[in-house]
N, C-alpha and C positions, 0 to 999 in steps of 0.2 A: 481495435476494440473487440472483446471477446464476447462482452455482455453490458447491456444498454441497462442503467436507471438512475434513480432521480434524486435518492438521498446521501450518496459517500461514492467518491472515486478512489477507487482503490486501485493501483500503481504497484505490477510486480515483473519477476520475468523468472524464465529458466522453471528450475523445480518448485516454484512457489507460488507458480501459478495455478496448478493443481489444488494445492491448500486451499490458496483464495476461493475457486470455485468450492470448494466442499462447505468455505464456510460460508460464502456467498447464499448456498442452498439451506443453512441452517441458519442463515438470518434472516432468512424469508419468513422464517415462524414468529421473529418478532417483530415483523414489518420495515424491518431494513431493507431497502431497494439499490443494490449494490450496482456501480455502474464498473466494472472490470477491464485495465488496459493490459494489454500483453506487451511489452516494449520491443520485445522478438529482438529486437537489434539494440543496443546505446551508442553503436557511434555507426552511423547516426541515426540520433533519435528523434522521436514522434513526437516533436515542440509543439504541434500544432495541434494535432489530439489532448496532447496533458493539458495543456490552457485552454482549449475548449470543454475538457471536461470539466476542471477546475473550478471554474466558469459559470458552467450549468447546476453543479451540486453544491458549490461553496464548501466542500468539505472532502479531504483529502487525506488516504491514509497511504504510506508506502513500505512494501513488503520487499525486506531482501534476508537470505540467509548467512549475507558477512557480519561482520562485526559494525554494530553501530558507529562506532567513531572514525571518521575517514569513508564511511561509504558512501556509495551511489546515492544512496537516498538523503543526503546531507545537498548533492547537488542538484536532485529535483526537487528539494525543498525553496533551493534559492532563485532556480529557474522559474517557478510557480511564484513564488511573493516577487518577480520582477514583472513578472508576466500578468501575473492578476490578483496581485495581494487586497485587493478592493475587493474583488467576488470573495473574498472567504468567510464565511461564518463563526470560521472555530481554527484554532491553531491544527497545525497541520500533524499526522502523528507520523509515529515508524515502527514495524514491529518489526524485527531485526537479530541475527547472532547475539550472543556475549559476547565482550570485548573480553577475554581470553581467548589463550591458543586452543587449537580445535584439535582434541582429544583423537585416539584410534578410533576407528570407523566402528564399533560395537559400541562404545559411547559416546557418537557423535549424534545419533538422535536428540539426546537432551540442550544441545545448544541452540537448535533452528528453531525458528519461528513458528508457534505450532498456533493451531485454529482458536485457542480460547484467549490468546494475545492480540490476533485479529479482530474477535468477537465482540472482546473488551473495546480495543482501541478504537474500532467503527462506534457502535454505541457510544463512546465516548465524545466522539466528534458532532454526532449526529444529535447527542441529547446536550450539549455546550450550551 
């Protein structure tokens, strides 16, 4: 757990957790109270953390910078509605790569998950 609250768990790791925190700090201005997990590891992973945060905010967003389709966050979505599909308030989101191939490193910024897809998709979850 990076950062403790009460309205969206947001689920990320590696470089994306930096994101999270920045937008974590600009959703404070519109009263989003982010509770932030770092996974630091997935195998193995912190089942017991996701589901108790899960849990606590009913509401779940997961951040990775691969490609949507096939990723990680496809299987902490299924881990989460097995674990505690009852606690949720709001379908679960993901803000995630393009499912395209990932471009030379000079225009590889435009693919990853950037703070205003985070911003959206908490809000999103949060206002369901």
């Amino acid at each position: 757990m990076v950062q403790e609250g009460k309205d969206v768990t947001v689920i990320a790791w590696g470089a994306m957790v930096r994101e999270v925190l920045s937008a974590g700090e600009q959703l404070k201005t519109e009263k989003i109270d982010m509770e932030i997990i770092d996974l630091r590891t997935i195998s193995p992973m912190d089942v017991e953390a996701i589901v108790s945060s899960a849990r606590k905010t009913g509401r779940c967003v997961i951040v990775h910078e691969a490609p949507r389709t096939c990723g990680l966050g496809a299987e902490i979505i299924a881990l989460i509605n097995e674990k505690a599909f009852l606690s949720l308030q709001a379908p679960i989101e993901r803000v995630t790569g393009f499912d395209i191939p990932v471009p030379l490193r000079k225009a590889s910024i435009t693919i990853f998950p950037i703070q205003n897809g985070l911003r959206w998709r908490s809000g999103k979850v949060v206002n369901f």
